[in-house]
C-alpha positions as CSV (number, residue, x, y, z in Angstrom):
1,X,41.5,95.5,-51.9
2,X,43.0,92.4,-50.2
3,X,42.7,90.3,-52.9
4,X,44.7,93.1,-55.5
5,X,47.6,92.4,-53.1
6,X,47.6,88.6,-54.5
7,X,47.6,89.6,-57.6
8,X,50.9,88.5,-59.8
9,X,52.5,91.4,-61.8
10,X,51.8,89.3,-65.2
11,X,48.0,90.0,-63.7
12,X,48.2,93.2,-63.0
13,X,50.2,94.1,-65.9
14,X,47.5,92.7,-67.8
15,X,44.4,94.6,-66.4
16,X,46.6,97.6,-66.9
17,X,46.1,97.2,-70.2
18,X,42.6,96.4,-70.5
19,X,42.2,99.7,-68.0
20,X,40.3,97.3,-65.5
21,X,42.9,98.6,-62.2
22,X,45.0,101.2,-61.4
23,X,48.4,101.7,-59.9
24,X,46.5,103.9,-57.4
25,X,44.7,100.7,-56.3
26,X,47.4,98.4,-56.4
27,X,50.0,100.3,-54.1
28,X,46.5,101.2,-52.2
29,X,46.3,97.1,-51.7
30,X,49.9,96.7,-51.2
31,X,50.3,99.7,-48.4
32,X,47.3,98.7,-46.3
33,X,49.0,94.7,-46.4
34,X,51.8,96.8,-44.7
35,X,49.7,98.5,-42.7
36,X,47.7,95.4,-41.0
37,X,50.5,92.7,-40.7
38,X,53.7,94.4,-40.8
39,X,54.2,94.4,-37.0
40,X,54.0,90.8,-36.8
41,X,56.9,89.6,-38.9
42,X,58.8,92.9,-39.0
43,X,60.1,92.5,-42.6
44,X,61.0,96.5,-43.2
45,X,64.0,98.6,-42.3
46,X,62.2,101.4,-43.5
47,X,59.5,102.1,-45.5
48,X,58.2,104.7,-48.2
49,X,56.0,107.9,-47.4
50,X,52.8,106.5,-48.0
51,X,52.0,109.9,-49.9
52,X,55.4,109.5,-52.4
53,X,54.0,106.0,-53.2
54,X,50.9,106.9,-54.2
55,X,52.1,110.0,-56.0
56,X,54.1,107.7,-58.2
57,X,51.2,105.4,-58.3
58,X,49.2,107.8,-59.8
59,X,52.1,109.1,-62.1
60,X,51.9,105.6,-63.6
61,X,47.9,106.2,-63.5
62,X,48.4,108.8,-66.3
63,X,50.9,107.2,-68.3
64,X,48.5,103.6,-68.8
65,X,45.4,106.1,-69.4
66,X,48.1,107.5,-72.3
67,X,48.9,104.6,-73.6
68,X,52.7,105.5,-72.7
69,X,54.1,103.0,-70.3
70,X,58.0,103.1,-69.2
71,X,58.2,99.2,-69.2
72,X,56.2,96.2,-68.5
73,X,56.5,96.8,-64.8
74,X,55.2,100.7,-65.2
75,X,53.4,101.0,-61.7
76,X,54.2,97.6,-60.0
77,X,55.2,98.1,-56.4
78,X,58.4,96.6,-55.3
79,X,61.2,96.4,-52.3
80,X,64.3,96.2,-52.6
81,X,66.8,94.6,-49.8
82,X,68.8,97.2,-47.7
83,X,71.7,95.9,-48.6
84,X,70.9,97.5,-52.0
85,X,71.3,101.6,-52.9
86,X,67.9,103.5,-53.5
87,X,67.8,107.4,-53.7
88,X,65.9,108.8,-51.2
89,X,66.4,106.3,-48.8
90,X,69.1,105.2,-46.2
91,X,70.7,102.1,-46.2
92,X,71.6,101.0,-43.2
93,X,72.6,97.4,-44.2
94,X,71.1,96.3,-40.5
95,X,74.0,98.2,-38.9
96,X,74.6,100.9,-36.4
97,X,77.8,101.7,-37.5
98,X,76.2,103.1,-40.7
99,X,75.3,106.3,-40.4
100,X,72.2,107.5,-41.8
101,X,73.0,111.2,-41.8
102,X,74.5,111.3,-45.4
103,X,73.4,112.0,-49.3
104,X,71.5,108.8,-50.5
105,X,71.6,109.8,-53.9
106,X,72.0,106.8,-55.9
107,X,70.3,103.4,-56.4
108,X,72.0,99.8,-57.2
109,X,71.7,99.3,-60.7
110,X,68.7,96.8,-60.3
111,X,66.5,98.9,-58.7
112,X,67.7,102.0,-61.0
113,X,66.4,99.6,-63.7
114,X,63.2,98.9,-61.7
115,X,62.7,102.5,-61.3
116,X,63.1,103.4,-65.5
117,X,60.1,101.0,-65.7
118,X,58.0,103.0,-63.8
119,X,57.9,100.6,-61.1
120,X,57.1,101.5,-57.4
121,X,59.6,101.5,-54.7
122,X,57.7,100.6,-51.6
123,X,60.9,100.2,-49.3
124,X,63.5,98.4,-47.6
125,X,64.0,95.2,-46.1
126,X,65.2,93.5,-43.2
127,X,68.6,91.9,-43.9
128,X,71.3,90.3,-41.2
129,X,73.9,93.3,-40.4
130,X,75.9,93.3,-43.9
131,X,73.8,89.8,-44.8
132,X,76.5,88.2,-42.8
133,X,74.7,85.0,-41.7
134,X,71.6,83.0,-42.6
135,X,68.9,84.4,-40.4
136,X,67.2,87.5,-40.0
137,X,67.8,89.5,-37.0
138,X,70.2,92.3,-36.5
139,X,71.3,94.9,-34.1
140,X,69.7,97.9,-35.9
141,X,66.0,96.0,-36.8
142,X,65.8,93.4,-34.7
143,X,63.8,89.9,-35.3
144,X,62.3,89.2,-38.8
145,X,59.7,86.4,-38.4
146,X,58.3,83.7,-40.3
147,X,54.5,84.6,-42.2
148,X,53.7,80.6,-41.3
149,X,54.7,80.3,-37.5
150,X,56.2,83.6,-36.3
151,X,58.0,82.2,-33.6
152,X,60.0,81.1,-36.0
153,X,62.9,82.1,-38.4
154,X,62.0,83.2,-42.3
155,X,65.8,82.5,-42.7
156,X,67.9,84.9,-44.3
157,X,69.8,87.1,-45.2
158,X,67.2,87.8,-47.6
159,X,64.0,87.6,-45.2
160,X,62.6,90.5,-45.2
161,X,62.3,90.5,-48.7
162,X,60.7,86.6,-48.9
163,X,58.8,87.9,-46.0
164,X,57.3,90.5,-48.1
165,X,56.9,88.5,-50.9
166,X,55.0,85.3,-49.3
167,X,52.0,88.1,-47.2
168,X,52.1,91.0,-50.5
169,X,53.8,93.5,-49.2
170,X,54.5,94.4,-52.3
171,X,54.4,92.5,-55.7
172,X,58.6,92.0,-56.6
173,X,61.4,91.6,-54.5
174,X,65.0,92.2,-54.5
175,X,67.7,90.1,-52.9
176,X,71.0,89.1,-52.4
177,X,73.0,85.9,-52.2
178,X,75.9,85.4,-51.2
179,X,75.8,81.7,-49.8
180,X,72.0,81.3,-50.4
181,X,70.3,84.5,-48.9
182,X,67.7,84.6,-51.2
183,X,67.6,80.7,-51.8
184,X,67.6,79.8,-48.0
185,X,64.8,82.3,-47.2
186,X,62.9,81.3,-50.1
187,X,63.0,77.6,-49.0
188,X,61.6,79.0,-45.0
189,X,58.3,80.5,-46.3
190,X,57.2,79.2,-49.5
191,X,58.1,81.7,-51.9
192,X,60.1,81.5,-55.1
193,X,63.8,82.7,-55.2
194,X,66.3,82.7,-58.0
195,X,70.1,84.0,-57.9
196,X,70.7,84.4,-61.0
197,X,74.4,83.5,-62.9
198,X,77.0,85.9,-61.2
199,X,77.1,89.5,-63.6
200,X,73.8,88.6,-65.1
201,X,72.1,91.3,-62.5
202,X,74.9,94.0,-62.5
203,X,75.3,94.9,-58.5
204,X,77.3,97.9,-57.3
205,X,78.9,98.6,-55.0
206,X,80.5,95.5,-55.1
207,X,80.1,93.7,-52.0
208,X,82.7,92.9,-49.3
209,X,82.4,89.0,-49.8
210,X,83.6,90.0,-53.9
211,X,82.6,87.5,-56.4
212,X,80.4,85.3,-54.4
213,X,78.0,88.1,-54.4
214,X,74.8,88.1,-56.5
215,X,71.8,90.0,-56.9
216,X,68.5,87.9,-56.8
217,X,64.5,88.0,-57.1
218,X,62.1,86.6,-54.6
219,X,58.1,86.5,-56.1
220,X,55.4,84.2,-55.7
221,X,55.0,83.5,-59.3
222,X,58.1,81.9,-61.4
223,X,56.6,84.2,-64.3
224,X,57.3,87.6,-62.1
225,X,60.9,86.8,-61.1
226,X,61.1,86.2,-65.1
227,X,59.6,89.7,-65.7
228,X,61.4,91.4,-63.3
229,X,64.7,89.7,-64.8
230,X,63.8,90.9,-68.0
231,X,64.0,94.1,-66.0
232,X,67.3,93.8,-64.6
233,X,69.5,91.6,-66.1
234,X,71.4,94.2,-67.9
235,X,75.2,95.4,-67.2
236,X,75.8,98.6,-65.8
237,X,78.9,100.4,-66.2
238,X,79.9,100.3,-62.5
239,X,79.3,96.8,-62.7
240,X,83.3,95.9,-63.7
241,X,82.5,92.1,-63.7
242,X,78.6,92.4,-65.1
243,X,77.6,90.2,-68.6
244,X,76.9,91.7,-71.9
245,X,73.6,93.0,-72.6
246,X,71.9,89.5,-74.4
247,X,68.1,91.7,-73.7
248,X,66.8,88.1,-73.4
249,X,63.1,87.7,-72.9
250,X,62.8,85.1,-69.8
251,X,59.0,84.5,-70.3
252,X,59.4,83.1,-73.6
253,X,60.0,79.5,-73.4
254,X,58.7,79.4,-69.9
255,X,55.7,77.1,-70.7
256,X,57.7,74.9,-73.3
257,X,57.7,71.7,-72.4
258,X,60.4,69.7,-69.9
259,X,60.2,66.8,-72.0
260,X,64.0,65.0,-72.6
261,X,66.0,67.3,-70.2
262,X,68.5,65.3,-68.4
263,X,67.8,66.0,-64.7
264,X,70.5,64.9,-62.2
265,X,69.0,64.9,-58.8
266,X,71.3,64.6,-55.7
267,X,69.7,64.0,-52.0
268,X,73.1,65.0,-50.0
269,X,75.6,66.1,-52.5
270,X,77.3,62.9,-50.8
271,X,78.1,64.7,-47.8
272,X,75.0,66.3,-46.0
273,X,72.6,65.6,-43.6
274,X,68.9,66.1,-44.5
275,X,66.0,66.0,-42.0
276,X,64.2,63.0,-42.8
277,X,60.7,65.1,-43.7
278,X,62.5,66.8,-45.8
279,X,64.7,64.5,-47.6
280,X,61.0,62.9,-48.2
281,X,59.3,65.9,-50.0
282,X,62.2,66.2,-51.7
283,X,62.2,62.9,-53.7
284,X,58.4,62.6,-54.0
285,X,59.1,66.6,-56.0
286,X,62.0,65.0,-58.0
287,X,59.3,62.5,-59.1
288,X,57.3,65.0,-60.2
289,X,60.0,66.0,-63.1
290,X,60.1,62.7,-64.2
291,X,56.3,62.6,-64.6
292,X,56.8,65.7,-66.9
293,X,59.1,64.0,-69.1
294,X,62.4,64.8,-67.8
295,X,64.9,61.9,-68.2
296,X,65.8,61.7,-64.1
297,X,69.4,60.3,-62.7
298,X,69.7,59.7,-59.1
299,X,73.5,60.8,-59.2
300,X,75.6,63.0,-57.0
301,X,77.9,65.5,-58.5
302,X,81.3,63.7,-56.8
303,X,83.3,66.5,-55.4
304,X,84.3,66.6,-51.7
305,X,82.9,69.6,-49.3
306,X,83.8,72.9,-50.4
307,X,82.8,74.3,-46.9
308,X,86.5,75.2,-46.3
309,X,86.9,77.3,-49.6
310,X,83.2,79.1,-48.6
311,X,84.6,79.9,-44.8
312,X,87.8,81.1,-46.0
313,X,86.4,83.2,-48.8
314,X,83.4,84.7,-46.2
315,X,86.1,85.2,-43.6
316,X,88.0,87.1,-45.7
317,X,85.5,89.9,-46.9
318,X,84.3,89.8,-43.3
319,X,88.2,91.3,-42.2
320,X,87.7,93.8,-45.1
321,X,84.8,95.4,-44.3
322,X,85.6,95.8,-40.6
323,X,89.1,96.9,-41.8
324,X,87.4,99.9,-43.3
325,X,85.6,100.7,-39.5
326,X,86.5,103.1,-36.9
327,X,86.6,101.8,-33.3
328,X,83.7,103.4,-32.7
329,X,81.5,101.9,-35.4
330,X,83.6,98.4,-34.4
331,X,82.1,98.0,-30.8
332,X,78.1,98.4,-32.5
333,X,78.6,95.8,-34.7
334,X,77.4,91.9,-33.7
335,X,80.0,89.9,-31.8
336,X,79.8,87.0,-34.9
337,X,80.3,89.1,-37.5
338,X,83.5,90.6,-35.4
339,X,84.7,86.7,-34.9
340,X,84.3,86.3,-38.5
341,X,86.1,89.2,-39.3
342,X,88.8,88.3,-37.0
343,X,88.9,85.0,-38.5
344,X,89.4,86.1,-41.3
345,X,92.7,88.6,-40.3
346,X,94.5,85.3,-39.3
347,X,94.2,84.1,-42.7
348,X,97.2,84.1,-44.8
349,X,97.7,84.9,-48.1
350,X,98.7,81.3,-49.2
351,X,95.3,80.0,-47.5
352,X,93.7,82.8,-49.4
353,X,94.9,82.1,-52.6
354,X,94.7,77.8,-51.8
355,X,90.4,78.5,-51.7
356,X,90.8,80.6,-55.1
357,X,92.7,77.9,-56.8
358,X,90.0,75.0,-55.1
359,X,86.9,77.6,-56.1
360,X,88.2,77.3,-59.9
361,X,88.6,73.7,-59.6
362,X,85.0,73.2,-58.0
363,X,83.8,75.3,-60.8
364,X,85.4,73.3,-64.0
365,X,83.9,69.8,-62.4
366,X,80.7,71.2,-62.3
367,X,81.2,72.6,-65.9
368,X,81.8,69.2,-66.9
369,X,79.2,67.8,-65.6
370,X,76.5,69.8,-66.9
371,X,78.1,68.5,-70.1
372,X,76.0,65.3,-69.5
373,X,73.2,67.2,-67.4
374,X,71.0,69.7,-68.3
375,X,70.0,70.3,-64.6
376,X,70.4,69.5,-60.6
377,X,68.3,69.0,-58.1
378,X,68.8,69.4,-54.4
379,X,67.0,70.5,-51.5
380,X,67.0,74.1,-50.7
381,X,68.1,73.3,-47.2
382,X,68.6,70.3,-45.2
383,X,65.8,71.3,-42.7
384,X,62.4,73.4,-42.5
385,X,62.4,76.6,-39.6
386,X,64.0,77.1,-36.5
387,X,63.1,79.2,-33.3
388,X,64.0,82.6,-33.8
389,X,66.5,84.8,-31.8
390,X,69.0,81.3,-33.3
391,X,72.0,81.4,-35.4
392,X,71.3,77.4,-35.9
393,X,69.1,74.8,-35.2
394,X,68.6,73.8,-31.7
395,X,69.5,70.1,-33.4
396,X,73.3,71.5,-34.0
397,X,75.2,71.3,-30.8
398,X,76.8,74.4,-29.5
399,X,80.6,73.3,-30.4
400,X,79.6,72.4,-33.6
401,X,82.3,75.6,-36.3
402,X,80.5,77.1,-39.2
403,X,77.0,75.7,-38.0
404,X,75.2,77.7,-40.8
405,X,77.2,75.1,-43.5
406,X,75.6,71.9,-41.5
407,X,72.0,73.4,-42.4
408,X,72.3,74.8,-45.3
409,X,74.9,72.7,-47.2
410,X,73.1,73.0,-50.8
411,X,73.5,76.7,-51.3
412,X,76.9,78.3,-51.0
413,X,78.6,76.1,-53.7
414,X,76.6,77.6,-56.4
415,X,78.3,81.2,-55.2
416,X,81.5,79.9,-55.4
417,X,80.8,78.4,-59.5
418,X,78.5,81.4,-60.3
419,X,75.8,79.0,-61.7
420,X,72.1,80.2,-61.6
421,X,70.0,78.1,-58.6
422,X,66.5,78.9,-58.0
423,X,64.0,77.7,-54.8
424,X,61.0,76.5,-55.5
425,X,58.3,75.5,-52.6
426,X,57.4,72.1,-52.6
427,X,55.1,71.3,-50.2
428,X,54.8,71.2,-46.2
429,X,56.4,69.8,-42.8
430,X,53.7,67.7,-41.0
431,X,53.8,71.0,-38.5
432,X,52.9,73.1,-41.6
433,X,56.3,74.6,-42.7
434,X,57.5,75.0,-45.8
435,X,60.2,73.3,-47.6
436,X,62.1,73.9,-50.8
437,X,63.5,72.1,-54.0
438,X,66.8,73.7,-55.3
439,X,67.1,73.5,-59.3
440,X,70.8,74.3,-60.4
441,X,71.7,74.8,-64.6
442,X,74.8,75.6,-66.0
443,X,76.7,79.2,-65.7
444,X,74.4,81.4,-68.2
445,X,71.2,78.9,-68.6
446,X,69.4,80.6,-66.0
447,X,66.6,80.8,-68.7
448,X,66.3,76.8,-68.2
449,X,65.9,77.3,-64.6
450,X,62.9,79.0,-64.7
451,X,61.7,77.0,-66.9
452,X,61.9,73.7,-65.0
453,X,60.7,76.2,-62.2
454,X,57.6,77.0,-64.1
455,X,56.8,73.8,-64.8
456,X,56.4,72.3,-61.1
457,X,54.7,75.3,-60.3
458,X,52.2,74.6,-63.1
459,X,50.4,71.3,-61.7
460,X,51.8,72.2,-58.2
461,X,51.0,76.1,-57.6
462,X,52.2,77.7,-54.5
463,X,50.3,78.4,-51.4
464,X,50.2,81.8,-49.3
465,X,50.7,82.0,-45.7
466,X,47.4,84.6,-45.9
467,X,45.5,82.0,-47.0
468,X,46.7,78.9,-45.4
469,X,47.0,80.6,-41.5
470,X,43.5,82.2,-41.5
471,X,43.6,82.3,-37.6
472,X,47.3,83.7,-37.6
473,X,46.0,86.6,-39.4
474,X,42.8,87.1,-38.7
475,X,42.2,91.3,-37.8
């Protein structure tokens, strides 16, 4: 039963077909993985009735005994952030100043598309309160911790969902990202996470951070973030700013060869500072791409820190959510999300519209070059896990603004320029933590991504925490 819970949806999709498992067993495996480690890394806000699970799971049952599938993902169990709608379910979005006590009668468009598949909602998880910083931990669910060393932080704001995804709590993930919250939690514990091009995964409601906002996958197999984007990547019509419907199939080229791609790879972005460790497993992974074939320019992008355009933007949507709050749902929420907020209410409308104007600019360079580059490679982060119960790294000092920027410098520039940029794990800190490679294409080549994705993964397969830290989870 254990092992089932490893099992990649391309897998179990397979032996659905062949009639060799069931749903029933799968969610069976999935639920008891729940069950027996759940309470030491604390990735759920809530969770499913066991019994509504299985029901479903035997639903599913009937339909592969048929012959009559809804989808490719008919009976795969997933979670889905609770940032995200789901019917049924509250979401609480890690507040207290949400109330729970209302109709929940809609889901996000990507898990309504999950759901039309047949697949197997197994629950929420943990996020920051409104994903407003880059670890998890929040007033309403408390500490999320790390499936390699849970003293540590799994990141965030997506880390209940890579949480999930790195001990098989489920098979498929959903994120979000708005400055690398599914990216930055990916990198933490050794799990793969892609944000796909802004619109390409229609989100609604639209967040409070706008445009910056994307809807991601976290998996432990590049091939199951490409099924479940076959899923998902589809417009809805709430979705003002979603793509057109291209019904692209992501698993088709993703075993065709890397050969000839012109691979830029930049170890600071000209600006950051990278743990040493890091910087190391880093450049012996971009070595790797070259091995494959890929034509590979150490090269940095030249454009100067667009922390100030990210700040101002986050600050911003920070002061329009609370705007919307009562004083009584004010004085629950976190003291740094009120700062940001009030941050952003000092802002003025020329500063505003200054970070728009910079964000478009920062967008056309990197248009450009991706004229001459097929793809870019960074690290994920600048460092491997912190202690938890930390906004930062006990390496930042205290007076240090917008700490979260000085670790994880790579990310929130592919928000602002809407380009797909995918984590993959890359190997391990000499104190066994994981550390992540970020591979960034051009807006609407997310396909290439996964691609290069799929190829590190295939001489260089990732490990799981289950495996790896025996003695951690021993029962």
């Amino acid at each position: 039963m254990s092992e089932i819970a490893d099992l990649s949806a391309a897998e179990i999709g397979a032996q659905y077909r062949q009639g060799e498992l069931s749903p029933v067993e799968v969610t069976k495996a999935s639920l008891q993985r729940i069950e027996d480690y759940n309470d030491l890394v604390n990735a759920f806000a809530i969770a499913v009735d066991p019994e509504i699970a299985i029901a479903e799971a035997k639903a599913s049952e009937t339909r592969w005994r048929e012959g009559n599938p809804l989808g490719t993902l008919d009976g795969i169990p997933f979670t889905a952030k609770d940032l995200l709608l789901s019917k049924g379910l509250p979401t609480r979005r890690g507040s207290k100043a949400i109330n729970p006590d209302q109709a929940w009668d809609e889901d996000a468009p990507a898990v309504a598309r999950l759901r039309e598949q047949g697949a197997i909602l197994l629950g929420k998880t943990t996020t920051s309160e409104f994903g407003y910083k880059g670890v998890t931990d929040s007033p309403l669910t408390g500490i999320t911790r790390n499936p390699w060393n849970i003293n540590l932080t799994p990141g965030g704001s997506s880390g209940g969902a890579a949480v999930a995804a790195a001990l098989g709590f489920g098979i498929l993930h959903l994120g979000t990202d708005g400055g690398g919250s599914v990216r930055a939690p990916a990198s933490l514990t050794g799990v793969f996470g892609i944000k796909p091009t802004f619109g390409r995964v229609a989100g609604y409601p639209i967040a409070h951070t706008g445009t910056v906002f994307h809807v991601g996958v976290l998996s432990r197999t590049v091939a199951d973030a490409a099924l479940t984007l076959n899923a998902i990547a589809h417009p809805d019509v709430r979705d003002w700013y979603a793509l057109p419907d291209q019904n692209l199939d992501y698993t088709a080229n993703l075993d065709q060869s890397i050969t000839g791609l012109r691979i830029a790879f930049s170890a600071n972005l000209g600006y950051a500072d990278v743990d040493p460790e890091v910087a190391d497993l880093v450049k012996k992974a971009v070595a790797v791409f070259a091995q494959l074939g890929a034509i590979v320019e150490e090269v940095d992008p030249n454009f100067p820190n667009p922390r100030k355009i990210s700040q101002t933007l986050w600050q911003a949507g920070a002061a329009k959510l609370l705007r919307s709050f009562t004083p009584e749902q004010r004085a629950v929420v976190e003291e740094g999300l009120r700062a940001t907020a009030a941050a952003g209410d000092r802002l003025t409308l020329a500063e505003y519209i200054n970070a728009q104007d910079a964000r478009e600019a920062l967008g056309r360079h990197l248009q450009k070059f991706h004229q001459n580059y097929d793809l870019l490679l960074t690290p994920t982060l600048a460092i491997a896990a912190f202690p938890v119960g930390l906004n930062k790294p006990p390496s930042i000092p205290a007076n240090v603004p917008d700490s979260q920027r000085e670790w994880s410098p790579f990310t929130y520039i592919f928000n602002l320029t809407q380009q797909p940029a995918a984590s993959i794990p890359i190997g391990f800190t000499k104190d066994g933590l994981p550390v992540g490679l970020q591979i960034v294409a051009a807006k609407y080549n997310d396909a290439l991504v996964l691609q290069a994705a799929k190829a590190y993964e295939n001489i260089a397969p990732f490990a799981l925490p289950l495996q790896s830290n025996k003695h951690l989870y021993a029962k």
